[in-house]
N, C-alpha and C positions, 0 to 999 in steps of 0.2 A: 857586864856583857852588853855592846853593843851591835846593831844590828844597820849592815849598809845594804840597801839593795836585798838577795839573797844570799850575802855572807855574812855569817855570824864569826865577831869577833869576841872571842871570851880572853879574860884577865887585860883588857888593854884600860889603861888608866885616863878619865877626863882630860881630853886638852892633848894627848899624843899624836904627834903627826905623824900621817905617812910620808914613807920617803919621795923624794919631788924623780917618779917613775919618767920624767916626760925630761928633764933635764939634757938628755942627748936626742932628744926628738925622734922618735926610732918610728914616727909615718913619714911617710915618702908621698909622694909626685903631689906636694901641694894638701897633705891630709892633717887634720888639727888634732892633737894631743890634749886629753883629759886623762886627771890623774886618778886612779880607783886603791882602794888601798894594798899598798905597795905592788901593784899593777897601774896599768897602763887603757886606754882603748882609744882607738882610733876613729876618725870621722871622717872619710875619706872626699875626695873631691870625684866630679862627675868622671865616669870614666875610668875607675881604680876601684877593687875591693880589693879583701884579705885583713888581717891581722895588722899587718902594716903597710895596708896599700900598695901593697906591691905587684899585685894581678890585676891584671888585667880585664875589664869588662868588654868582651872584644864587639858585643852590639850595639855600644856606644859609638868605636873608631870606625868600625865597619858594617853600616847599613845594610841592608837587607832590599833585594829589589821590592815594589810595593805589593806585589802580590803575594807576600807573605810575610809570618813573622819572626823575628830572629829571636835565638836562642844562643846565650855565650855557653861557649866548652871551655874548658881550663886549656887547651892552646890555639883557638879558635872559634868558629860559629859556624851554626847550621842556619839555613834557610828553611821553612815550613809552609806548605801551603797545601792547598787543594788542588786535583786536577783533573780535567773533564779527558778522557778517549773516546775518538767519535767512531769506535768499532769496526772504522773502515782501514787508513794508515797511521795510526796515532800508536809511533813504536819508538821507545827510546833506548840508546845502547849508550850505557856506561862501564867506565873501566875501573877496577878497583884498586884503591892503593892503602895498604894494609901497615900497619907496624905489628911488633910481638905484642904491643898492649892492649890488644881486642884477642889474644890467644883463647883467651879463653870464654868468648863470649859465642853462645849456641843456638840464641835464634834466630829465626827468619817470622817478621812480621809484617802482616799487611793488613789495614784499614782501606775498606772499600765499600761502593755503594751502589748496587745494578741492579736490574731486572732482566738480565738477561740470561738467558739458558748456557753459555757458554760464551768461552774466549778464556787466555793465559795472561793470569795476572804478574808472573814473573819467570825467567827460568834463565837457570845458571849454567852456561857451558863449559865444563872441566878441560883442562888441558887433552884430554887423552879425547875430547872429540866426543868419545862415544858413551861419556858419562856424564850426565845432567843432573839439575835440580828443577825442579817443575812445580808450579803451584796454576792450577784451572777450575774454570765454574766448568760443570756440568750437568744439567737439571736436578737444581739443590742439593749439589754436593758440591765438594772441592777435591779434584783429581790432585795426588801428589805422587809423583813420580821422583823414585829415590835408585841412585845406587848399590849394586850389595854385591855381597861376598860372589865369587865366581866371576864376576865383569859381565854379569846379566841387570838388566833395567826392568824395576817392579812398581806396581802403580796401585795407589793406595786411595780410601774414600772416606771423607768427613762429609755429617750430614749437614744440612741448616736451613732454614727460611728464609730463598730469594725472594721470595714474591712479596714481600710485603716492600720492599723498597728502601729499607734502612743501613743505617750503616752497620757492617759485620767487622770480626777481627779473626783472621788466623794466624793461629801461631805455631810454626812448626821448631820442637825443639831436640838439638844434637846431643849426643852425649856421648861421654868418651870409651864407654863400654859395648858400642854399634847400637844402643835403644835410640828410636827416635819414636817422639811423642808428638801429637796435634793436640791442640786447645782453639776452640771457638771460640766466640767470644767471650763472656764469663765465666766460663768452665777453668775450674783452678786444679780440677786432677785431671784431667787429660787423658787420650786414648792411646794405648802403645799400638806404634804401628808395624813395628819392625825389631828386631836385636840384632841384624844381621847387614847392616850399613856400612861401609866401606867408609865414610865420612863420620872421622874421629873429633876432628879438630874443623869445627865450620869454618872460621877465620883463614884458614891454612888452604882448604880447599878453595874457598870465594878470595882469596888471594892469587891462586895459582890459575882460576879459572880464567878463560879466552875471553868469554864474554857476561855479561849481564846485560840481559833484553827483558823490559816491561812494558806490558801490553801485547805482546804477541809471543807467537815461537817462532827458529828458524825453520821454513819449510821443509816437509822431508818427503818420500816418495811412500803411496799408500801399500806399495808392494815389499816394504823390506821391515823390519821388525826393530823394536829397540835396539836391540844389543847389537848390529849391524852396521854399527857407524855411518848411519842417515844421517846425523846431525856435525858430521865433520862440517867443520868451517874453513878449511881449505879452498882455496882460489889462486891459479895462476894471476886474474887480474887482477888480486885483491888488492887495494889503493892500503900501504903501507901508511900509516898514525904513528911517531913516535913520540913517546911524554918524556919530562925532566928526567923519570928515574928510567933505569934501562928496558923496563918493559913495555913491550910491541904490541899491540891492538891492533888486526885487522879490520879495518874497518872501510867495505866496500861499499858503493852503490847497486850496485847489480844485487847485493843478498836480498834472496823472497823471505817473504816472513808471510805465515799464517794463524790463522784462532785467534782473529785479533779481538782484546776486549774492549768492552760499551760499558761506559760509565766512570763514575769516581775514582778517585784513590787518595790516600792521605797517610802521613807518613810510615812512609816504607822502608824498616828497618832490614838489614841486613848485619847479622854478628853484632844488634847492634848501633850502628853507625847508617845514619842517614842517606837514603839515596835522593838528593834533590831532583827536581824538577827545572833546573836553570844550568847551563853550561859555563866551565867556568868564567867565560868570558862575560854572561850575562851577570854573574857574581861580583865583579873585579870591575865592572862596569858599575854597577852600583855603589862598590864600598868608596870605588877609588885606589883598592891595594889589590894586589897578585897573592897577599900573606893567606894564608889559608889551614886547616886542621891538617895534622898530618895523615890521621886515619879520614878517610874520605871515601866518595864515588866521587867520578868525575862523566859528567853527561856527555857525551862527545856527536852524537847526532840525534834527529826526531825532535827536538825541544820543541823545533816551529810548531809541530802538528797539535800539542796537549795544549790547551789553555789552560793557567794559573789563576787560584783566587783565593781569600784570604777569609771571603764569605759564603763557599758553597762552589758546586758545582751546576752545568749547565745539564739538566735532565730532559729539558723538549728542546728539539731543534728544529728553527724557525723553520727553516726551510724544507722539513720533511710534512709540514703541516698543510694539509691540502682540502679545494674546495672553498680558500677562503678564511681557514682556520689559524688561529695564532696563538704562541705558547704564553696562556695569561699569567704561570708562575714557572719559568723556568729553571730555577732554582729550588723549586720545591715538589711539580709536582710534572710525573715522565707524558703527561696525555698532553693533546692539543686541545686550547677551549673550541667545539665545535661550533659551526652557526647552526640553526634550526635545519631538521632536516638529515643531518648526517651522525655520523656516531663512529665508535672505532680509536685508538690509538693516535693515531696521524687524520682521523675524519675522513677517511676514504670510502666509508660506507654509507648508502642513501640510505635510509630509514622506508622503509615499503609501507605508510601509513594505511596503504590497504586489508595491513593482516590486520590493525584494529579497528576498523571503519567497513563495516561490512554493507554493501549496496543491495535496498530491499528489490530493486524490481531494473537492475540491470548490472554493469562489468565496471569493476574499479578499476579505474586507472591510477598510478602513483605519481605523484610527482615530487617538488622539492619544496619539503615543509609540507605539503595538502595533496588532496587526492579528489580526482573526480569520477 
């Protein structure tokens, strides 16, 4: 019994060769053949994995803009990165393009990082207008707004800890019997929220849907209710979008979008498959190719507004920092550093060193940093 590697070979006799496995060289695009006994393995060149080199490493040929990092799929690549919303217009609208091979994929995930009380971290607009998918902060919860039985809109609450300023995960998951389930962040059993979902098949639905908008929602009027079709996306003027495959995206300037959110986000799965933060032009610009996954989102406006990064997001912004005050770790932490004197978020507040400085034998006056 001899012993190669972790194969045990018993009854083979001293001095038996294995067969020369490599004789028809069965690796490709440039890969070196060793022989294993009466097998083969390969050692592929930069750019090629597989069995016998024959896939492609697609974030070798196809770069990644620099503000994030690539990830090869077996018929393409994702882009990954981080991205700052500045709560104000920072709203991106992508369009989905779906194969049957995500049929069966059920969730909706999103990594995110705020302190803020509210804003819509994503929401999905069905064909019919007047059915959504919703995911919102709402003082430490997450508003989810679902579809159901009858063609009424039901809104549901996950609890969690905004305030501490970390990164959270939600995961809201479909299934094919109308249960739809949430999972916070490490939570492996999850909260039933619903059995009564109209969304069987997620992929089919975020297929079929008009729109995907994150960061905000489409405005709707405070007087009319869900199920009222406020959230029609209809527009005589709307500026017609048409992609490679035959479907139409309206995609106007004039749409209002509201609830917009403040802060992070980091990758945001849908069924699944990546919703980049780069359109694809800024993709194709960096690889140098149009080739792309089949299953995809495709960014079609708002890119300008998010900033990209590979290291974090931007939590103080400069310029809301007032008095004098400057954000000393923008990346790490949401306050302004104050100068003496001031205090607050953004350093908008004087410090009234009088309520600690109490005057024996006349009136404090306050000033900046001292008191007389």
């Amino acid at each position: 019994m001899f012993l190669i590697g972790e194969v045990t070979l018993i009854e083979v006799e001293k001095g038996e060769k294995s067969d020369d496995s490599c004789r028809v060289d069965p690796c490709q695009n440039g890969g070196t053949c060793s022989i294993t006994w009466n097998d083969y393995e390969c050692s592929c060149s930069e750019g090629w994995k597989g069995r016998n080199c024959t896939e492609k490493e697609f974030c070798f040929w196809l770069p990644c803009p620099e503000q994030s990092i690539c990830q090869s799929l077996a018929d393409g690549h994702e882009c990954v990165s981080d991205a700052t919303f500045n709560g104000v217009d920072s709203t991106l609208l992508a369009k989905p393009i779906l194969t049957q091979n995500v049929e069966n994929a059920t969730d909706i995930k999103v990594k995110f990082r705020s302190r803020s009380s509210g804003g819509t971290l994503l929401q999905l607009v069905g064909m019919d207008n007047d059915q959504f998918i919703r995911l919102m902060l709402l003082d430490n919860q997450i508003k989810i707004d679902l579809p159901e039985t009858g063609g009424i809109m039901k809104e549901y609450f996950a609890d969690f800890d905004n305030t501490d300023g970390s990164w959270h995960t939600i995961r809201v998951r479909f299934e094919n019997n109308g249960k739809v389930f949430s999972f916070v962040d490490d939570n492996l059993e999850g909260e039933l929220l619903t059995f009564d979902s109209v969304v069987y098949n997620l992929s089919e639905f975020v297929e079929k849907s008009s729109k995907v908008i994150v960061g905000s929602s489409l405005a709707s009027s405070a007087s009319q209710s869900a199920n009222q079709n406020f959230y029609s996306v209809d527009s005589p003027t709307a500026e017609q979008t048409t992609f490679a495959t035959s479907d139409v995206i309206d995609v106007y300037q004039t749409a209002n979008y509201e609830s917009q959110y403040r802060g992070c986000m980091q990758e945001l799965r849908i069924a699944g498959v990546l919703v980049p933060f780069f359109t694809p032009a800024q993709l194709q610009s960096a690889s140098g190719s149009s080739e792309t996954a089949s299953n995809r989102f495709d960014v079609q406006t708002g890119n300008e507004l998010v900033e990209t990064s590979v290291s974090g997001c931007v939590l103080c912004y400069e310029h809301e920092c007032q008095n004098g005050a400057q954000c000393a770790e923008p990346q790490e932490k949401y306050e302004c550093a104050c100068l003496p004197g001031y205090e607050g978020e953004t350093c908008t507040i004087n410090i009234d060193e009088c309520l600690f400085n109490k005057c024996a034998n006349g009136i404090c006056q306050d000033g900046i940093a001292n008191y007389t």
